[in-house]
C-alpha positions in Angstrom: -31.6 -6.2 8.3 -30.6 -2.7 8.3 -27.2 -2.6 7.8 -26.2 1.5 8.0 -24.3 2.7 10.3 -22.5 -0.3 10.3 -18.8 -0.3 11.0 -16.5 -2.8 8.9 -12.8 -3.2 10.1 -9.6 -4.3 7.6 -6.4 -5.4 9.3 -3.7 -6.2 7.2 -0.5 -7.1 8.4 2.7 -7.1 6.6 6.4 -7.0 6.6 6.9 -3.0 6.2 3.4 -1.8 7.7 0.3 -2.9 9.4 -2.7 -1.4 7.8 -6.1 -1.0 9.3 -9.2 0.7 7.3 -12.8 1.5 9.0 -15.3 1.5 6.4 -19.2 2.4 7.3 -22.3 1.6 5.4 -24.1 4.3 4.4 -27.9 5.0 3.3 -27.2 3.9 -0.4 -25.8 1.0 0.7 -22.6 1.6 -0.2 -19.5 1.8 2.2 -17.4 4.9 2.8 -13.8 5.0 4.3 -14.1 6.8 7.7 -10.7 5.8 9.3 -7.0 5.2 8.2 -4.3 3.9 10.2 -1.2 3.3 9.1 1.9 1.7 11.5 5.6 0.5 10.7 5.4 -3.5 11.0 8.0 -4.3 14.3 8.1 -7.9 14.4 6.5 -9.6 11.3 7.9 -11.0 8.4 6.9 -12.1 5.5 3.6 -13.0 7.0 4.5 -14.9 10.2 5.3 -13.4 13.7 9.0 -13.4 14.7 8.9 -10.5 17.6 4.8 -11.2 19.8 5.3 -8.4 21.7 6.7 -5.5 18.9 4.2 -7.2 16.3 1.0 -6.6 19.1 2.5 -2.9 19.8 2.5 -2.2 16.1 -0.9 -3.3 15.6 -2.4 -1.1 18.6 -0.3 1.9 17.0 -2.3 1.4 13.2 -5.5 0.8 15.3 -5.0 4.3 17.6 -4.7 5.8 14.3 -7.6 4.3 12.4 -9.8 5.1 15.7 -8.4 8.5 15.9 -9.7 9.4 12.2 -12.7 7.6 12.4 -13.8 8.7 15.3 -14.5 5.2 16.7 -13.9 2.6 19.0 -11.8 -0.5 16.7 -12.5 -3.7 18.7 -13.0 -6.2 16.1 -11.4 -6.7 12.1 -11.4 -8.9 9.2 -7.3 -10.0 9.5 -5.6 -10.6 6.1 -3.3 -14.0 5.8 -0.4 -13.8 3.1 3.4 -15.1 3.1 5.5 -17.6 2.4 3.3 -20.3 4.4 0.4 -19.6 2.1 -0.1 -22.8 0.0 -3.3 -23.2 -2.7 -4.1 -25.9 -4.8 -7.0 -27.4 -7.1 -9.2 -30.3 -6.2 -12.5 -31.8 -7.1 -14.7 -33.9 -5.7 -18.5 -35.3 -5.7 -21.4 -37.4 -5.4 -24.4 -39.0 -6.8 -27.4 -37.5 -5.9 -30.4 -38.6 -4.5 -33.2 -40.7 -6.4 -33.0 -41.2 -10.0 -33.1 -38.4 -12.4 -33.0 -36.1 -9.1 -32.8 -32.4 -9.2 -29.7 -30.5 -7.4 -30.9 -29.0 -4.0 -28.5 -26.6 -2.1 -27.6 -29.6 0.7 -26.4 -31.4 -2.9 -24.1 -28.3 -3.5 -23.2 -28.1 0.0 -22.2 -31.9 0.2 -20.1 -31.9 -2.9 -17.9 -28.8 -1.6 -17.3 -30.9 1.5 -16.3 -34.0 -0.6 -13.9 -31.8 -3.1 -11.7 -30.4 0.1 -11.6 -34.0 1.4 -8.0 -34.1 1.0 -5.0 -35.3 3.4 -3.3 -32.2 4.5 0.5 -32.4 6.0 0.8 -31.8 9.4 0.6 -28.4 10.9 -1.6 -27.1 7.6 -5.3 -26.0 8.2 -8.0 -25.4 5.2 -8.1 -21.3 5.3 -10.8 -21.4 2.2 -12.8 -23.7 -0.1 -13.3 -21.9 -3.1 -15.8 -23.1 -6.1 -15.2 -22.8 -9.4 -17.6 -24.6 -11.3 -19.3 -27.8 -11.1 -19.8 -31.0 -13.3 -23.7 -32.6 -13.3 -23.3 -35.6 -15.0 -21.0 -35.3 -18.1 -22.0 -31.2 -18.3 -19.1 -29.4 -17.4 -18.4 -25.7 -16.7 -22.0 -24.9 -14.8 -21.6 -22.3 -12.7 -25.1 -22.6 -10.5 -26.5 -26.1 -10.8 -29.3 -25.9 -8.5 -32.7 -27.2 -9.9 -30.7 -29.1 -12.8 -31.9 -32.9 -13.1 -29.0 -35.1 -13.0 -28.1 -38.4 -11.0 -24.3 -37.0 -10.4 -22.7 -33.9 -9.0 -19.1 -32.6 -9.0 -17.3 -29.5 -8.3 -13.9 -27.8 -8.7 -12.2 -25.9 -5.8 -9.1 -23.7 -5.1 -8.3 -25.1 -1.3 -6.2 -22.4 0.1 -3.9 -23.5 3.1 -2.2 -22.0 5.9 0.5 -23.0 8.4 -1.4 -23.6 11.5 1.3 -22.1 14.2 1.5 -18.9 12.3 -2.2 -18.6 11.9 -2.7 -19.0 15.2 0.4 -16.7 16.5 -1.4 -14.3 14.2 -4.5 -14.5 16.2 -2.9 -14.1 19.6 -1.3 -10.7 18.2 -4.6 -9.1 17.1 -6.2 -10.6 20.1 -3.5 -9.5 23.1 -3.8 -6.2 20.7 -7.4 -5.6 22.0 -8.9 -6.5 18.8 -11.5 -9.4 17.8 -10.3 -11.4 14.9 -13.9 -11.4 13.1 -12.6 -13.4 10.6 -9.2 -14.8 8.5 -9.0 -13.4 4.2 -6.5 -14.6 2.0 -5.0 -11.6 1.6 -4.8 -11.4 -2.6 -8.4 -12.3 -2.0 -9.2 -9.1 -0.6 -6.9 -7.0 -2.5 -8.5 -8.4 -6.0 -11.8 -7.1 -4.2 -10.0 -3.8 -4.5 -8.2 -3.3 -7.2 -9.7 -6.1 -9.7 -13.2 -5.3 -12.2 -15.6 -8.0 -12.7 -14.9 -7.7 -16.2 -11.0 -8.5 -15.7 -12.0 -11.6 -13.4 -14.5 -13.0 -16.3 -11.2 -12.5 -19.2 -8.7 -13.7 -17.4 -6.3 -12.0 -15.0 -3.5 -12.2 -12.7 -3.1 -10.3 -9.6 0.4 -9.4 -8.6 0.8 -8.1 -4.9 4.3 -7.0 -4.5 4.8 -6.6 -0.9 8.0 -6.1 1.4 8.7 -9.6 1.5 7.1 -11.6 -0.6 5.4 -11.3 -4.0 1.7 -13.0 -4.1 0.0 -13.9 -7.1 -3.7 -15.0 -7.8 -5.2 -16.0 -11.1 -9.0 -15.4 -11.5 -10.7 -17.1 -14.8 -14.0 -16.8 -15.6 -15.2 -15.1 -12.6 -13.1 -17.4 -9.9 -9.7 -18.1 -8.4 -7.9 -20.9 -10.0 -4.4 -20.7 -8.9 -2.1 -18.9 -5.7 1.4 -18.9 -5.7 4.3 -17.2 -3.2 7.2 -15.4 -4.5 10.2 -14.7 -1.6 11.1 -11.9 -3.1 9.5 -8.0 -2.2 10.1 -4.5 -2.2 12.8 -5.1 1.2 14.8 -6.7 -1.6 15.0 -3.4 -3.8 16.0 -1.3 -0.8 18.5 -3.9 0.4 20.2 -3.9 -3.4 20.3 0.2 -3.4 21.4 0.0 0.6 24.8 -2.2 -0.4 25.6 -0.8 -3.9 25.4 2.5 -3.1 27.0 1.9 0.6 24.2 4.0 2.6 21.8 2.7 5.3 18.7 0.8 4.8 16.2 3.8 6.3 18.2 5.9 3.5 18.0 3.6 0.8 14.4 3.2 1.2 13.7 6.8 1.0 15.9 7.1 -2.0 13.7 3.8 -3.8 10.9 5.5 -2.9 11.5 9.3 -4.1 14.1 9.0 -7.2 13.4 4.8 -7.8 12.5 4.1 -11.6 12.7 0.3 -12.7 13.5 0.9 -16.0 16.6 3.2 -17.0 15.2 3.9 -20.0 12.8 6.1 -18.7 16.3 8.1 -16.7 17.7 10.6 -18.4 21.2 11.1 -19.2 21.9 14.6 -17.0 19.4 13.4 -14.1 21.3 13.6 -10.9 20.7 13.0 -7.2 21.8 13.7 -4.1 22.8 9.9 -1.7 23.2 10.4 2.2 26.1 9.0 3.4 26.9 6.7 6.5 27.8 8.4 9.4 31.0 11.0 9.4 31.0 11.0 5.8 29.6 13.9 2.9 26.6 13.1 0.9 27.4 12.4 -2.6 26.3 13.2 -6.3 25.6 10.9 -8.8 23.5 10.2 -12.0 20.4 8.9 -11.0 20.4 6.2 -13.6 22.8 4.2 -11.2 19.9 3.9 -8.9 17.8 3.0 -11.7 19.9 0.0 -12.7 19.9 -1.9 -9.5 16.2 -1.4 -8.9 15.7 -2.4 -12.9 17.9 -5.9 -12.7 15.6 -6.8 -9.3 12.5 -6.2 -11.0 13.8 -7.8 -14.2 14.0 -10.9 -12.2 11.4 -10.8 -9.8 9.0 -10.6 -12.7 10.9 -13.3 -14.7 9.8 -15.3 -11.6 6.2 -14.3 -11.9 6.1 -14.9 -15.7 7.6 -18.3 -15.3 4.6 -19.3 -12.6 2.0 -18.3 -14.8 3.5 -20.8 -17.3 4.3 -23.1 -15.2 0.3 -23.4 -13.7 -0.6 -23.4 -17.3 -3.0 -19.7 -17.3 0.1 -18.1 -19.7 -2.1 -17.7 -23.2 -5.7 -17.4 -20.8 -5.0 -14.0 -19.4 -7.3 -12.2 -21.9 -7.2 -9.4 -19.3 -3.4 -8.7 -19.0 -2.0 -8.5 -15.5 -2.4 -6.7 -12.6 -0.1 -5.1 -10.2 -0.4 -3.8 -6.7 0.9 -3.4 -3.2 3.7 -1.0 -2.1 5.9 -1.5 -4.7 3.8 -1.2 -7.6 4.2 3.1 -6.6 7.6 2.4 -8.2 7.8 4.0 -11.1 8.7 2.7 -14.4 7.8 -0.9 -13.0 4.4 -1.0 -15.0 6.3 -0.3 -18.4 9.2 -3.2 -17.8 6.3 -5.5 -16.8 4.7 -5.0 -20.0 8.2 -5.4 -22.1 8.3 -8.9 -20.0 4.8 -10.5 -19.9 4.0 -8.9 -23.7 0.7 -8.1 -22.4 -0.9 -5.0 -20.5 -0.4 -4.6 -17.3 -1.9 -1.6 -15.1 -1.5 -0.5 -11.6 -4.5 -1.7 -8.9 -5.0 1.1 -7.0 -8.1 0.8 -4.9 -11.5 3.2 -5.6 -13.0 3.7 -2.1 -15.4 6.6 -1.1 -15.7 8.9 1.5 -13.8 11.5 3.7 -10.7 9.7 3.8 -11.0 8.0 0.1 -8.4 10.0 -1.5 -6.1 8.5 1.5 -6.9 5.0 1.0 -6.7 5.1 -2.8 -3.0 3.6 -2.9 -1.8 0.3 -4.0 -0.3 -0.5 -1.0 -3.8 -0.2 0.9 -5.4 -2.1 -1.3 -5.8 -5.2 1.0 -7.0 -3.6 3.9 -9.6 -1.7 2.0 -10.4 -5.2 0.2 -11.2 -6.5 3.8 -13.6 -3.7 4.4 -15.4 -3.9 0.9 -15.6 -7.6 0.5 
């Protein structure tokens, strides 16, 4: 089927900002970004709706943008899933096959994915994605395509990712009162590795760190697949909440400030850098050295990524990461965070920033885009 032409639509919702990207596919095959919309998130919150009505005018806002730049009618969107009511885990399950000596068939793979996500689920939890990893034919372990291989059993390994049911669907309702067709539901550090994450780094060993607003996401790919999700409460609101009360200033301000003079590692501050803070209301601005700043942003991260470290032990993928680590989302911009994450995990760590083309790459090539562009890539 001839695909150009073809529009492909990311929506990814957050705590700071809903994101939407329109990608079309071009001649070569290839798909170039055509449209970028960008809104402040009213009503979200670490990935579950608290506010219908602001979070639905905040989407149409991010899609009137996207539609204006692309020139194009937005009316359907891959939606990204992330938050605190994400919950992954491993599981494996199987079959014998057919006849003795019988070769694997695709309805054998199909059956054994079906048996491995044959779990019991708490109530109010639905299976978002089924995820193989390998597969087991007989006592061979680690095949990666089994079809046509004689055996007389077949097992696989999955990531199950889960998702709270009444948040998914108050999700839905959103985009859908919104005007927009929820084409389908993406774990959101699913799409972002699609941005920001090389084959290569997938087949080592890698861990993708999403630092959003609210919450920090983390996904561990191994030889080419996802083995492991995790949830971090803590985000980028976090930094601007510690500036806002030691420095006495309002959130909107301290945000800026994070954002323009943040570094999360004082080292990097020198010693006759100053700044200027705003003040609260009826009061003068004030001067001060800028490594002041730097401090509180520097003991957040320090502890934030002690939590991240501790996860990747804790799941077992600690000496595996052959790769290093990889940070993205919004608060990955801050500088000086890439160097303190390398003093902490003692391996490399670079900055995912995603590599789209077309008119409006060079506006979609930030970290904090790189789900919604994921959406539209994957």
């Amino acid at each position: 089927m001839d695909c150009q032409g073809r529009h492909l639509v990311g929506l990814d919702l957050g705590t700071s900002k809903v994101a939407v990207v329109v990608g079309q596919v071009v001649r070569s095959g290839e798909i170039e970004i055509i449209g970028v919309g960008v809104a402040h998130a009213r009503g979200l919150r670490r990935g579950g709706v608290i506010s219908q009505a602001e979070a639905v005018e905040s989407i149409r806002e991010a899609v009137e943008k996207a539609e204006l730049t692309a020139g194009t009618k937005v009316d359907h969107a891959c939606v990204s899933l992330s938050g605190t009511h994400i919950m992954g885990f491993n599981s494996r399950g199987g079959g014998a096959l057919t006849g003795a000596n019988a070769r694997v068939t695709g309805d054998d793979i199909r059956r054994t994915l079906n048996a491995a996500q044959t779990v019991s689920l708490p109530d109010g939890r639905d299976v978002l994605h089924v995820l193989p990893q390998d597969f087991v034919v007989d006592k061979e372990r680690g095949i990666r395509k089994p079809i046509g291989m004689n055996g007389s059993r077949l097992e696989a390994n999955v990531h199950i990712v889960t998702v709270g049911s009444t948040t998914t669907r108050d999700i839905v309702a959103c985009v859908h009162k919104a005007g927009v067709e929820v084409q389908e539901l993406v774990l959101g550090l699913l799409a972002a590795g699609e941005a920001v994450l090389s084959s290569d780094e997938k087949e080592l060993g890698v861990a993708l760190v999403d630092i959003g607003a609210g919450t920090t996401d983390i996904a561990i790919f191994e030889r080419g697949f996802l083995w492991h999700t995790a949830v971090i409460p803590i985000g980028g609101d976090h930094f601007t909440n510690d500036i806002a009360i030691g420095l006495r200033i309002p959130i909107p301000q301290a945000d800026a400030l994070k954002r323009t003079r943040g570094c999360a590692l004082s080292a990097m501050v020198g010693d006759q850098d100053v700044m200027v803070v705003p003040a609260l209301a009826g009061r003068l601005p004030r001067t001060m050295a800028r490594r002041i700043l730097s401090d509180f942003l520097q003991s957040r991260a320090e502890e934030m990524l002690h939590l991240v470290r501790d996860e990747i032990s804790r799941a077992g993928h600690k000496e595996t990461l052959n790769a290093g680590i990889v940070v993205t989302g919004g608060s990955a911009n801050l500088e000086g965070l890439v160097h303190l994450a390398e003093r902490i995990f003692d391996m490399p760590v670079r900055r995912g920033v995603p590599s789209p083309i077309g008119a409006l790459a060079d506006q979609a090539r930030d970290p904090s885009l790189a789900t919604a562009v994921g959406l539209v890539l994957r």
